[in-house]
C-alpha positions as CSV (number, residue, x, y, z in Angstrom):
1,X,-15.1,-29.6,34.4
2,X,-11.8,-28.2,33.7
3,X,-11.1,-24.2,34.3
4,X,-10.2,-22.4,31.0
5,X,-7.1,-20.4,31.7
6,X,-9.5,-17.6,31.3
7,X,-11.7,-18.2,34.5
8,X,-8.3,-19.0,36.6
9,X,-6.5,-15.8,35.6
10,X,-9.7,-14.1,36.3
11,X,-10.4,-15.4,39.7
12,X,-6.8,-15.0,40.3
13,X,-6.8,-11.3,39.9
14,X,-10.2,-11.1,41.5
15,X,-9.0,-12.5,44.5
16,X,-6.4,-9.6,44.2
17,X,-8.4,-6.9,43.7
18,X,-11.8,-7.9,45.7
19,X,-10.3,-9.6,49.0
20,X,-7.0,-8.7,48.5
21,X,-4.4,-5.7,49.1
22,X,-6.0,-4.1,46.3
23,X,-9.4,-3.9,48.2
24,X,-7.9,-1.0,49.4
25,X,-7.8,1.1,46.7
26,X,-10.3,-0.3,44.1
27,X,-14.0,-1.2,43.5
28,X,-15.9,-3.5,41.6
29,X,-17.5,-2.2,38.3
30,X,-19.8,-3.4,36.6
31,X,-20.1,-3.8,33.1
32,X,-21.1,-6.0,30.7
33,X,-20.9,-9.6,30.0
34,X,-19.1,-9.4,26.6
35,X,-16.7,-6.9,28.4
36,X,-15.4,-8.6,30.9
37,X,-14.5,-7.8,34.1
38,X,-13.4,-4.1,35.7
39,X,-12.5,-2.0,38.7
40,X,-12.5,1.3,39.3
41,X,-9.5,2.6,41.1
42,X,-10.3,6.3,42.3
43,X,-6.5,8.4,42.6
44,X,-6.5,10.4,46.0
45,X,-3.4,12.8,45.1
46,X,-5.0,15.9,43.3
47,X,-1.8,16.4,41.2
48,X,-2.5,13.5,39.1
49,X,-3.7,14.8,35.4
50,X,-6.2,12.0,36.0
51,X,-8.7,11.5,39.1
52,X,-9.1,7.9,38.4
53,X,-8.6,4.9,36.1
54,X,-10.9,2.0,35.3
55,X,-8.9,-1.6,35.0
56,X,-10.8,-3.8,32.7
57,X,-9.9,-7.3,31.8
58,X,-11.5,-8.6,28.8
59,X,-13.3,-12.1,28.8
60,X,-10.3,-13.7,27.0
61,X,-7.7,-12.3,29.4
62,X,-4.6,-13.0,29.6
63,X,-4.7,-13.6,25.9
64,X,-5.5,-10.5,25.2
65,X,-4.4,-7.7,28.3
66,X,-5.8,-6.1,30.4
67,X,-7.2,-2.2,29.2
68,X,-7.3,0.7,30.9
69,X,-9.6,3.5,30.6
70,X,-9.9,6.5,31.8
71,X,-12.9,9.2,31.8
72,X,-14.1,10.5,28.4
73,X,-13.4,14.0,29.2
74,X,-9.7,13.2,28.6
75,X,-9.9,12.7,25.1
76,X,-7.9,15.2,22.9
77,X,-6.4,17.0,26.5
78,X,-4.4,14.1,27.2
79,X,-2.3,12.3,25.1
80,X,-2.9,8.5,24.2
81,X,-6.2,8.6,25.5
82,X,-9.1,7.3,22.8
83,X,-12.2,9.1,22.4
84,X,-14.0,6.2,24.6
85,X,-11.3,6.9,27.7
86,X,-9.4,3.8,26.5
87,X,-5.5,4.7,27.1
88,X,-3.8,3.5,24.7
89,X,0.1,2.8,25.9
90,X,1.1,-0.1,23.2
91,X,0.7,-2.5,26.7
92,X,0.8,-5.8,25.3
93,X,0.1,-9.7,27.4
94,X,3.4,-11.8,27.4
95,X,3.8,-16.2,28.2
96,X,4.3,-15.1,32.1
97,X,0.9,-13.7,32.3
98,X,-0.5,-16.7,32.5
99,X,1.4,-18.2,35.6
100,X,0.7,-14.5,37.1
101,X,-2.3,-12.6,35.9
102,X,-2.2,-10.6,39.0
103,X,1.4,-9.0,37.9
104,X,-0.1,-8.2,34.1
105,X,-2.2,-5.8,36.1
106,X,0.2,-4.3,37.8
107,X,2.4,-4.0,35.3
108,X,0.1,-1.9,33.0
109,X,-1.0,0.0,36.0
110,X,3.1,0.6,36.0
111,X,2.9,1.4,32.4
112,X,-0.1,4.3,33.1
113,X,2.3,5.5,35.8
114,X,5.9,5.8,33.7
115,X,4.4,7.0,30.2
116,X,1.1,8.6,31.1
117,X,0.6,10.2,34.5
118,X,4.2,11.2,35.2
119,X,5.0,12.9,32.1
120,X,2.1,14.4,31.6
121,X,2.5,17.0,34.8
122,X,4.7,18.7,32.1
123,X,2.2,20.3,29.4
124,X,5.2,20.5,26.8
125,X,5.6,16.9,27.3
126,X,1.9,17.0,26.6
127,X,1.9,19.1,23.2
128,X,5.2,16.8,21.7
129,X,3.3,13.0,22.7
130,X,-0.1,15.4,20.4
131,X,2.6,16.0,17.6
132,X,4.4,13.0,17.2
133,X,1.0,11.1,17.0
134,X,-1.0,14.0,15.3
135,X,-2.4,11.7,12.0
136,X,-4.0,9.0,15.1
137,X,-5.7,12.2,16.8
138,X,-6.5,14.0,14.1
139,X,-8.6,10.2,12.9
140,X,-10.1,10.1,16.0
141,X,-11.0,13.8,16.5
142,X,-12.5,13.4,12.6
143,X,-14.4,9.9,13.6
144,X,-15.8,11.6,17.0
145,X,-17.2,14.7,15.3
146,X,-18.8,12.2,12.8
147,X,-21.4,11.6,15.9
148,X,-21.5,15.4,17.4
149,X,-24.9,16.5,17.4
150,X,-23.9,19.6,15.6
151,X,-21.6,17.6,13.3
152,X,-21.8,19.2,9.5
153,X,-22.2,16.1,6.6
154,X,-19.1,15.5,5.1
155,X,-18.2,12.4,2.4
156,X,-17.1,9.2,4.3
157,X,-14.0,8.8,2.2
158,X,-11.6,11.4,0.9
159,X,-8.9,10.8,-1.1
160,X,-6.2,13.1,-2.0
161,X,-3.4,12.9,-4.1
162,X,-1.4,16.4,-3.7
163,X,1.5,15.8,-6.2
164,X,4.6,18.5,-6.0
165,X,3.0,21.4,-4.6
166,X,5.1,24.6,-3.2
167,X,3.6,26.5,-0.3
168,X,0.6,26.2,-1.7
169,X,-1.5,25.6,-4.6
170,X,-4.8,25.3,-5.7
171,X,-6.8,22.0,-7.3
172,X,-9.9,20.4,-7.7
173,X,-12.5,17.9,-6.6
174,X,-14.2,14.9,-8.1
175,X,-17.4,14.2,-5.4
176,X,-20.1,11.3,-5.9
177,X,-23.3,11.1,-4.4
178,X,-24.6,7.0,-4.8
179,X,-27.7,6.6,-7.6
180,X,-29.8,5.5,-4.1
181,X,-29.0,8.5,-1.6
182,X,-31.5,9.6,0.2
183,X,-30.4,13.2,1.2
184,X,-28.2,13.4,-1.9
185,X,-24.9,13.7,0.2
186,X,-21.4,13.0,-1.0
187,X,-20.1,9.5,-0.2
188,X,-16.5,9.9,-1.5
189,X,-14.7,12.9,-2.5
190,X,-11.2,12.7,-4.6
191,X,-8.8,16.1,-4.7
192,X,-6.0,16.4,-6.5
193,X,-4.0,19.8,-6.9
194,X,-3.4,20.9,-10.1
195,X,-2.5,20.3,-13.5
196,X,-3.9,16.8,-12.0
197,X,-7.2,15.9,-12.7
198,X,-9.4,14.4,-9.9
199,X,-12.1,13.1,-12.2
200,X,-9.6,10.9,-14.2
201,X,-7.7,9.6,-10.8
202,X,-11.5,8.4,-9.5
203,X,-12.2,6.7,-13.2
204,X,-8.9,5.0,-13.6
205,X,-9.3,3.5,-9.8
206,X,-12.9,3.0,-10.0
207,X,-13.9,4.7,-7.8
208,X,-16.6,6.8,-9.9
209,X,-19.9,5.9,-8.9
210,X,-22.8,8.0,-9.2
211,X,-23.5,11.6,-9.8
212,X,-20.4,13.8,-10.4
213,X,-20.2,17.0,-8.6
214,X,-16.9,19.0,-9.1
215,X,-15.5,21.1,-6.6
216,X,-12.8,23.2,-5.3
217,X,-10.0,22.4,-3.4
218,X,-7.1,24.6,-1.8
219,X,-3.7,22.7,-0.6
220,X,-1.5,24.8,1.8
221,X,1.9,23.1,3.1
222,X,2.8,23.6,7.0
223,X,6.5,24.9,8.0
224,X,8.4,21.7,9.7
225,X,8.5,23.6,13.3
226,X,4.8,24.5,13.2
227,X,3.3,21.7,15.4
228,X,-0.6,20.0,14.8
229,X,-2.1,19.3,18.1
230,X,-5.7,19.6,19.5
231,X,-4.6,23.4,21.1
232,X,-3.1,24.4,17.3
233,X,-5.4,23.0,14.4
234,X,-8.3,25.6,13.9
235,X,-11.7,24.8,14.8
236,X,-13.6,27.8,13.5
237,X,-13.3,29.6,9.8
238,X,-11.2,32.5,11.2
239,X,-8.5,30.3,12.6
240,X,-8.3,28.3,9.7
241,X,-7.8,31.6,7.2
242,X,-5.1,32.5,9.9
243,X,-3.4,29.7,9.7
244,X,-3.8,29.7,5.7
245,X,-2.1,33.3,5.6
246,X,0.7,32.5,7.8
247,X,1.4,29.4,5.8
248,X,1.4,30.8,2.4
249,X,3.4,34.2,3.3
250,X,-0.2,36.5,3.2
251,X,-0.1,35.4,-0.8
252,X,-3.5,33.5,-0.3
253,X,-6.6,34.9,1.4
254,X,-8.9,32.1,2.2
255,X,-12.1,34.2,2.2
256,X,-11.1,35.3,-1.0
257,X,-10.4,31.9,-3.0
258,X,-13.6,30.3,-1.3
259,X,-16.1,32.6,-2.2
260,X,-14.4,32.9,-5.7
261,X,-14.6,28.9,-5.7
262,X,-18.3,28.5,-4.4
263,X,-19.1,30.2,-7.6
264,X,-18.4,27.2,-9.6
265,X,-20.9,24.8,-10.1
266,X,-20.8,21.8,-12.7
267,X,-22.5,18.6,-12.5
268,X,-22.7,15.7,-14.5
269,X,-23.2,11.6,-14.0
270,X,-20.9,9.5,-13.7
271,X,-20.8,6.1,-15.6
272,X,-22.5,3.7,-13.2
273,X,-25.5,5.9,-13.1
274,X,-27.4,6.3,-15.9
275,X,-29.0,9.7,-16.7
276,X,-32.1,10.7,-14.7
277,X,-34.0,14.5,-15.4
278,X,-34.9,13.6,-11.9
279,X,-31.8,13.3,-10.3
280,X,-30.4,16.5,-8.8
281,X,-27.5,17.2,-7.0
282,X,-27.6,18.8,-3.3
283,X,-28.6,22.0,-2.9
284,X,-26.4,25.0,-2.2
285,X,-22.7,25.4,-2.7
286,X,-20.1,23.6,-4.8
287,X,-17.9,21.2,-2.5
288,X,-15.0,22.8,-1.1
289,X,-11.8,21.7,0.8
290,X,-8.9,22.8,2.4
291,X,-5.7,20.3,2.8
292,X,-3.4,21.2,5.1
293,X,-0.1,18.9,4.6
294,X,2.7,18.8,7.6
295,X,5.8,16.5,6.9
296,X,3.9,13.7,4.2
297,X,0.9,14.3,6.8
298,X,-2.7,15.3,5.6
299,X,-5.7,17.0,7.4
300,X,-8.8,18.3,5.8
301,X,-11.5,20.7,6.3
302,X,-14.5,20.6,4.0
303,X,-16.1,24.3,4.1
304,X,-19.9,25.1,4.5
305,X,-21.9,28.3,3.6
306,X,-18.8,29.9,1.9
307,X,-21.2,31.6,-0.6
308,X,-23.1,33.9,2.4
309,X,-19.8,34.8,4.2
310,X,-20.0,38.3,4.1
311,X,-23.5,37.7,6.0
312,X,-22.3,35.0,8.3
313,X,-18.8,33.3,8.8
314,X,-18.7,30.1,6.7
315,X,-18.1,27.2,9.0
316,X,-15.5,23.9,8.8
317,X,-15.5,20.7,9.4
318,X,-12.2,18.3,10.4
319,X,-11.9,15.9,7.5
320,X,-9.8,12.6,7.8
321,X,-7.6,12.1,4.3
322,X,-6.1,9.2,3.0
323,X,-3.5,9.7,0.4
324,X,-3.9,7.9,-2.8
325,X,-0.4,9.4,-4.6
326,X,2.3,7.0,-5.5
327,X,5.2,8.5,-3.1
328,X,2.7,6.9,-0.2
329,X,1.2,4.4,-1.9
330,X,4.4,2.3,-3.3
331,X,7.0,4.2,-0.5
332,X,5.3,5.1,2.5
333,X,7.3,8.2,1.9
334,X,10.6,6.3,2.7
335,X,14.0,6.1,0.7
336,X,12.1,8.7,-2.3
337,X,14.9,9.6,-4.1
338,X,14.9,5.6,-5.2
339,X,11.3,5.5,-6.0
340,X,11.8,8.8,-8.2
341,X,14.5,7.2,-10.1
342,X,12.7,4.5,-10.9
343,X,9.1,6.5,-11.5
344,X,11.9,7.9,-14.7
345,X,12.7,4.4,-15.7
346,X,10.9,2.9,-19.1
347,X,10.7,-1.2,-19.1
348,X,9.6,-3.2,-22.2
349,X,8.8,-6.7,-20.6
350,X,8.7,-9.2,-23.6
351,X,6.6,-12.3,-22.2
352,X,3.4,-12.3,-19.7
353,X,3.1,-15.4,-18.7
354,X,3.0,-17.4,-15.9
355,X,6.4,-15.7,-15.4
356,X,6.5,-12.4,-16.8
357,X,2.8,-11.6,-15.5
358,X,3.6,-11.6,-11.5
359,X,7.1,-10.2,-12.7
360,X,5.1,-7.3,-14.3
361,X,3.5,-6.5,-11.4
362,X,6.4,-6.7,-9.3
363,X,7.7,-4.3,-11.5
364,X,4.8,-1.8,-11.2
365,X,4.9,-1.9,-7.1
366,X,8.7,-1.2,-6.9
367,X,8.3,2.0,-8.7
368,X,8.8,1.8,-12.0
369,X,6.9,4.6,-14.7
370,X,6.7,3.5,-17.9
371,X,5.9,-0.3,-18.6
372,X,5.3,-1.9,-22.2
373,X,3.9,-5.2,-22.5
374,X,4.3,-7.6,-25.0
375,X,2.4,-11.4,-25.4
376,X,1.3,-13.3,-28.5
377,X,-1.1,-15.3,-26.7
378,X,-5.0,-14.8,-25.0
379,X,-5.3,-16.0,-21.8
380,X,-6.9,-19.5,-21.7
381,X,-8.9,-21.2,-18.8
382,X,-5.7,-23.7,-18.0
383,X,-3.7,-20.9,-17.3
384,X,-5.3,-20.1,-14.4
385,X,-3.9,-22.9,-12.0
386,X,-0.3,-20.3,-12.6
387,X,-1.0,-17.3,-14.1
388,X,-1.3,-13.3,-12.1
389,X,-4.8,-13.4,-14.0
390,X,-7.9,-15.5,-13.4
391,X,-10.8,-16.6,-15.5
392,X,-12.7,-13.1,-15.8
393,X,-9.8,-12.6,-18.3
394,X,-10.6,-15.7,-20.2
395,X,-10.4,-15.1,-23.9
396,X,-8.3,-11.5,-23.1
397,X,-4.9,-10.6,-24.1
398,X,-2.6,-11.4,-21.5
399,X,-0.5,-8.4,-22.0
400,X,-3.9,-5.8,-22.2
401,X,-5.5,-7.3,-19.2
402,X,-2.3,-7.4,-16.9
403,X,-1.4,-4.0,-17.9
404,X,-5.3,-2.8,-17.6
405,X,-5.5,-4.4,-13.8
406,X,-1.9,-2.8,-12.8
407,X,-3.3,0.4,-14.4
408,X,-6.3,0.2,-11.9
409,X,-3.8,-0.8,-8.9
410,X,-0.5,1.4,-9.1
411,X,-0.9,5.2,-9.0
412,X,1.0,7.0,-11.7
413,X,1.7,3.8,-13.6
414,X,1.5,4.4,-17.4
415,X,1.3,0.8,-19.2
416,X,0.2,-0.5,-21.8
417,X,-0.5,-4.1,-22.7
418,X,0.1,-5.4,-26.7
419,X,-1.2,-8.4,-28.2
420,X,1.9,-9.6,-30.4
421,X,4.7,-11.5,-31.6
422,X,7.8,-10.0,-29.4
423,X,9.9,-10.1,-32.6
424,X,7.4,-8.4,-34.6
425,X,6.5,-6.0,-32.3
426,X,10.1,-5.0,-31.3
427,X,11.0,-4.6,-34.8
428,X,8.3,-2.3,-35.8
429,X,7.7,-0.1,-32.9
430,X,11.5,0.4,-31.1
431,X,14.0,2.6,-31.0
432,X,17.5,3.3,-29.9
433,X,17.5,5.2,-26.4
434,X,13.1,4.5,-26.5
435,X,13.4,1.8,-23.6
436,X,16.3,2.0,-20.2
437,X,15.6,-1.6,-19.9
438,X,14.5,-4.7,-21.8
439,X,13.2,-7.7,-20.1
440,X,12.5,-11.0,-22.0
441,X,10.7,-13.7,-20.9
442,X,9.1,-15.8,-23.3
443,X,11.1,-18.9,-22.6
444,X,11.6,-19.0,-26.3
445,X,15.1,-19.7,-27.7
446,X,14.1,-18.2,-30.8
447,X,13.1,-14.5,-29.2
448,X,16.6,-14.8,-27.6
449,X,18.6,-15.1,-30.5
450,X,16.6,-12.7,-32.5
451,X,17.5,-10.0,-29.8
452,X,20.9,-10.9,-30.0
453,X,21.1,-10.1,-33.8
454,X,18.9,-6.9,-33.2
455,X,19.9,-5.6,-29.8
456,X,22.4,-2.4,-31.2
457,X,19.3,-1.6,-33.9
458,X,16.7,-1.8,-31.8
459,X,17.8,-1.3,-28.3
460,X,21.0,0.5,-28.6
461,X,23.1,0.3,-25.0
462,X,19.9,-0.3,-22.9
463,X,20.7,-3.4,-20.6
464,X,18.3,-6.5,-21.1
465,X,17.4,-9.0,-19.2
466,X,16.9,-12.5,-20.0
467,X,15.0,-14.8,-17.2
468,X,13.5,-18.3,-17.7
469,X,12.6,-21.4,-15.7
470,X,14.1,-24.8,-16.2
471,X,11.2,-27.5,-16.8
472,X,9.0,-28.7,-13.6
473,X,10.4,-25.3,-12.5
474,X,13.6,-27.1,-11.0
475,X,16.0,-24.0,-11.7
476,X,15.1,-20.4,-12.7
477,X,18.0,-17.8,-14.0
478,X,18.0,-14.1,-14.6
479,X,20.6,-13.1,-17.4
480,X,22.0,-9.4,-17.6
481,X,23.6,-8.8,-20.4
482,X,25.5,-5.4,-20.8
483,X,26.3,-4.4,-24.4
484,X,30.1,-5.2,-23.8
485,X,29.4,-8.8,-22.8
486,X,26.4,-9.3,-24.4
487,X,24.0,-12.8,-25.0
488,X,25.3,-14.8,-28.2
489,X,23.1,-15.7,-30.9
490,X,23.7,-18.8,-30.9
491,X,21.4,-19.0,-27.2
492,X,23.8,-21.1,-25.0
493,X,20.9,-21.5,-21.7
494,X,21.0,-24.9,-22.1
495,X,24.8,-25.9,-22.3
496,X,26.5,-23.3,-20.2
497,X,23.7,-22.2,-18.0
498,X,20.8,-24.4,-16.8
499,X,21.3,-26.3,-13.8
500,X,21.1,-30.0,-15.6
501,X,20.3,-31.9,-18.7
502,X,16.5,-31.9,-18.1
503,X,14.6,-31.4,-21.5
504,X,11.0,-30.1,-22.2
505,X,11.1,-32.7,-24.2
506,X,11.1,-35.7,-21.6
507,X,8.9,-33.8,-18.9
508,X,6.2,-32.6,-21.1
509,X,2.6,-33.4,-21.1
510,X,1.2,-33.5,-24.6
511,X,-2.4,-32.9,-25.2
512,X,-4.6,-34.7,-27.9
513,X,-3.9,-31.4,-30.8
514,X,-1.0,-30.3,-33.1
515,X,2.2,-29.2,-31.2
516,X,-0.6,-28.8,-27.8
517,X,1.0,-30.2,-24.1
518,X,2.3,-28.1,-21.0
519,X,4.4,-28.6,-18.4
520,X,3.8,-29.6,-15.0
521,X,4.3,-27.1,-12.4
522,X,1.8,-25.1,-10.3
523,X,1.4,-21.6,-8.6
524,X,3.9,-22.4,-5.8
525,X,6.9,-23.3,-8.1
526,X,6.6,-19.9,-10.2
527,X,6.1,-17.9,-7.4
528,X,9.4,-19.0,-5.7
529,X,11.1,-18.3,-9.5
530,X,8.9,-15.1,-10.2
531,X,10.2,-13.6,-6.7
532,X,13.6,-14.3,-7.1
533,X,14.0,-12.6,-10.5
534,X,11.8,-9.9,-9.6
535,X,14.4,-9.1,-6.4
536,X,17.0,-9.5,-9.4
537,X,15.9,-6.6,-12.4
538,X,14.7,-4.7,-9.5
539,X,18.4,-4.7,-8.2
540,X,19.6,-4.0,-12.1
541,X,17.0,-0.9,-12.0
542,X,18.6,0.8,-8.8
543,X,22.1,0.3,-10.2
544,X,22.3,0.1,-14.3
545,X,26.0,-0.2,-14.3
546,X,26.3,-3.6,-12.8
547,X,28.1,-6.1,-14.8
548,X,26.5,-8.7,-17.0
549,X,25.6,-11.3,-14.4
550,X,24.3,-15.0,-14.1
551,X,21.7,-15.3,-11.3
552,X,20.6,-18.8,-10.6
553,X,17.9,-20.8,-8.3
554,X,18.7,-23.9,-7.9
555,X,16.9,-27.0,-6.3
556,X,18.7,-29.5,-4.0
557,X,20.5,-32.7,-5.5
558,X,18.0,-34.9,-3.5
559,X,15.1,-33.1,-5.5
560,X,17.2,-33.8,-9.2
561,X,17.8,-37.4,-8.0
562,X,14.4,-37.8,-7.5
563,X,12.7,-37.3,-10.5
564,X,11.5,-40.0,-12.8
565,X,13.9,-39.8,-15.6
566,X,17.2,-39.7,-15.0
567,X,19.3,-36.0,-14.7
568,X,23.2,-35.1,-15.3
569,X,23.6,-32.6,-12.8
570,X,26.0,-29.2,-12.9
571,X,27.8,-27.7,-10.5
572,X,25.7,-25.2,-9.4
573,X,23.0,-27.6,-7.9
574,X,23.6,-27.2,-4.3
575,X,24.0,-31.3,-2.6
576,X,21.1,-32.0,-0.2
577,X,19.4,-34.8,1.3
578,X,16.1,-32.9,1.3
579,X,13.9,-32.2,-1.9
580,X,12.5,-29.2,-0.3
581,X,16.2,-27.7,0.1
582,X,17.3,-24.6,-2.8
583,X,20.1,-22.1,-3.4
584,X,21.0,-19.3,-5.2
585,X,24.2,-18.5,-6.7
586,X,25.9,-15.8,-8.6
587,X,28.3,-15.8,-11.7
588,X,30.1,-14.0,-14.4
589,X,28.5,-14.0,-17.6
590,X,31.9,-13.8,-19.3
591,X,33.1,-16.3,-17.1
592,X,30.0,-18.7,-17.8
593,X,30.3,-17.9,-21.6
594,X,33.9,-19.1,-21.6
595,X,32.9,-22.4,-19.6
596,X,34.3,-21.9,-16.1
């Protein structure tokens, strides 16, 4: 039987490091089967940071590369070492490994050398690698005191969400404890600093299960030049209140705002757990948590026996965080000064379909703050082949339930969902100045000539946006119309716009009721049209001055040629020999209006 490239690498490097010139200097290891295969390699020069390494390859080697490990005792004194002794130097197996497993050996042993054991002779060089990585350490110093034996029970997750705090502020806590626990611990923990309200971020999320316990929570900001590293983050009570003066400037004493917090003590249960004169919450103090934030960075120390501190020194416990605000959650805390302007932007999207549904939510993850949504129609089991929503929404308002699931999804969102005519809706509910942006989508002529005759009343100077697809979803177009060239009311898409002749009328499938038929097109094809206009207002959003502009998708000539009834193609449908073939193009409104 045939080798697997896995058994010749191995014996290839085996033959290396067993009989070989690297007999000299290693031993075999053994480990287990669903390991793979290791050496030890012991280092004879005493200024090594190190004393040894072990070189493991793993069974699917060179697939995967070979690891390196080094002892345990390592972790959290030596950079880019994991609490198991695996160094972790981004070493990653390349094609040539292959035709030379032996040299993917030596070239991570070369990597140890260069980035590991050199540098770290230099204990600055040591404290900067800590820094730079300081969220990955601080994880893995969190996940090994999880399985200390003097480790203190803390929730498994913690959210926070710190909004615009100053040096430092205090907040709040919504805990949980599941319906079934058997020691009545914590499983999840949300804090958010004040005037927010941890309780409603947990509900609005769902992540409210259980009994309710509120707590305390203090947020202190770091200086940029103070560094986090395993020699600098406080590992007793004392340091931490240290650290907490120095940060805030002596105006907050730690011992002070935690025995003042442990005071507090309210309980309550939350909706998926019914009421129970047996259930009781865990005994002792409120929870309470400190959140020490570096440059967007966040590391947590839940606080035990703050209640008896005068007696004995309360004592911490290293919390991992995971931000939940919208800064990380929509930016990753890049380019913010665009995601704030557009967290001030107010959108009224007319039209949730198969459209305007993944358009809405395209608008909700770029940022935007406010979103109104407007749809005359319940959702209906054929519309789930195309539509953002799915069959649990069966018989629901399109608008309520897209808003209601982007409410759930998108931190700081504020939407809201309407079941109702766009027309009617518009005209009794809007306002000059009330919207920066309108965006229409009901691929009705009729909506489009009624906001032509209302736009000034209703609108005022906000820009609007018109998008729609072509039928079979063989062109889409996104219309911006500025109040100086605006959309005429007498709807022109057809004639000076759309891509060909195509009508509705030849290519749709009627269905055995009144005025009932759709038309054919599935997932794929709105998707392609749904991405390229979202791309399009979300351009218009970062720059609300741009021109009015005729955006256009376009399939290929081969594509028009083929379809069973026969097309007069425009201009603007790129020639190709391949149906699969598309392009986009850009034009003038004014120049389109006048015909050119």
């Amino acid at each position: 039987m045939e080798r697997s490239p896995f058994d010749t690498a191995f014996l290839h490097v085996r033959e290396w490091l067993d009989c070989g010139p690297g007999a000299e200097w290693c031993k075999r290891a053994r480990v287990p089967a669903s390991v793979g295969h290791a050496w030890d390699v012991e280092f004879k020069e005493a200024t090594l940071p190190v004393t040894g390494v072990r070189i493991v390859l793993p069974p699917d080697f060179p697939a995967s590369p070979c690891k390196l490990y080094v002892d345990k005792s390592y972790f959290l004194k030596l950079p880019h070492v994991e609490a198991d002794g695996h160094v972790c130097l981004g070493i990653e197996s390349i094609p040539e490994d292959y035709e030379d497993p032996v040299r993917a050996v030596t070239r991570a042993l070369t990597t140890l050398n260069t980035q590991l054991l050199g540098p770290a002779r230099d204990s600055n060089w040591i404290e900067m690698q800590f820094h730079s990585e300081c969220a990955s350490y601080w994880a893995h110093y969190c996940g090994s005191r999880r399985k200390a034996r003097d480790r203190r029970p803390v929730p498994k997750i913690t959210y926070v969400d710190i909004g615009g705090v100053g040096l430092w502020a205090e907040g709040s806590i919504a805990a949980y404890i599941p319906a079934k626990s058997k020691h009545r611990r914590y499983s999840l923990q949300v804090a958010a600093a004040s005037p927010g309200d941890p309780q409603e971020l947990a509900a609005r999320h769902q992540w409210a299960d259980g009994t309710f316990v509120r707590g305390e929570a203090l947020f202190v900001r770091l200086q940029d030049n103070q560094r986090w590293t395993p020699s600098t983050w406080p590992t007793s009570f004392e340091a931490l209140t240290r650290l907490v003066d120095r940060a805030t400037n002596h105006e907050c004493s730690l011992e002070k705002w935690a025995n003042r917090a442990s005071r507090a003590h309210k309980t309550s249960t939350g909706k998926s757990e019914q009421c129970n004169p047996g259930s009781r919450v865990p005994p002792g103090q409120v929870p309470l948590l400190v959140v020490i934030e570096h440059d967007g960075v966040m590391f947590g120390y839940q606080i035990f026996g703050a209640a008896v501190w005068l007696l004995r020194p309360p004592s911490i416990e290293p919390v991992n965080i995971t931000r939940v605000d919208a800064d990380w959650a929509l930016a990753r805390d890049h380019s913010l000064n665009l995601l704030h302007a557009r967290r001030e932007k107010r959108v009224l999207l007319l039209g949730c379909g198969s459209l305007g549904s993944p358009l809405a939510k395209a608008l909700a993850r770029s940022g935007v703050g406010h979103l109104d949504i407007v749809d005359a129609q319940l959702m209906g089991v054929e519309n789930a082949s195309r539509h953002a929503l799915g069959m649990r929404d069966v018989g629901r308002s399109k608008a309520d339930a897209v808003a209601q699931q982007l409410r759930q999804d998108i931190p700081g969102l504020k939407v809201h969902g309407y079941l109702a005519e766009a027309s009617i809706w518009a005209t009794a509910n809007c306002k000059p100045g009330m919207y920066d942006m309108v965006v229409e989508c009901t691929a009705e002529s009729s909506v489009r000539t009624f906001i032509s005759h209302m736009r000034t009343s209703l609108f005022g100077t906000a820009p609007i946006v018109h998008a729609w697809t072509e039928p079979l979803c063989s062109a889409g177009h996104v219309v911006l119309t500025q109040p100086d060239v605006a959309w005429p009311a007498e709807d022109p898409a057809d004639t000076l716009v759309n891509a060909s002749d195509l009508s509705a009328r030849d290519t749709r499938v009627k269905l055995p009721a009144c005025s009932d038929g759709f038309h054919p097109y599935g997932a794929a094809d709105i998707e392609l049209v749904a991405a390229f206009a979202a791309e399009r207002v979300i351009g218009i959003l970062n720059d609300m001055q741009q021109t009015s502009t005729v955006w256009s998708w376009v399939r290929s000539s081969a594509y028009f040629d083929g379809l069973p009834v026969p097309v007069n193609m425009r201009s603007i449908v790129p020639v190709s020999g391949s149906r699969s073939d598309s392009a986009t193009t850009t034009r003038e409104l004014r120049l389109v209006l006048d015909g050119k």
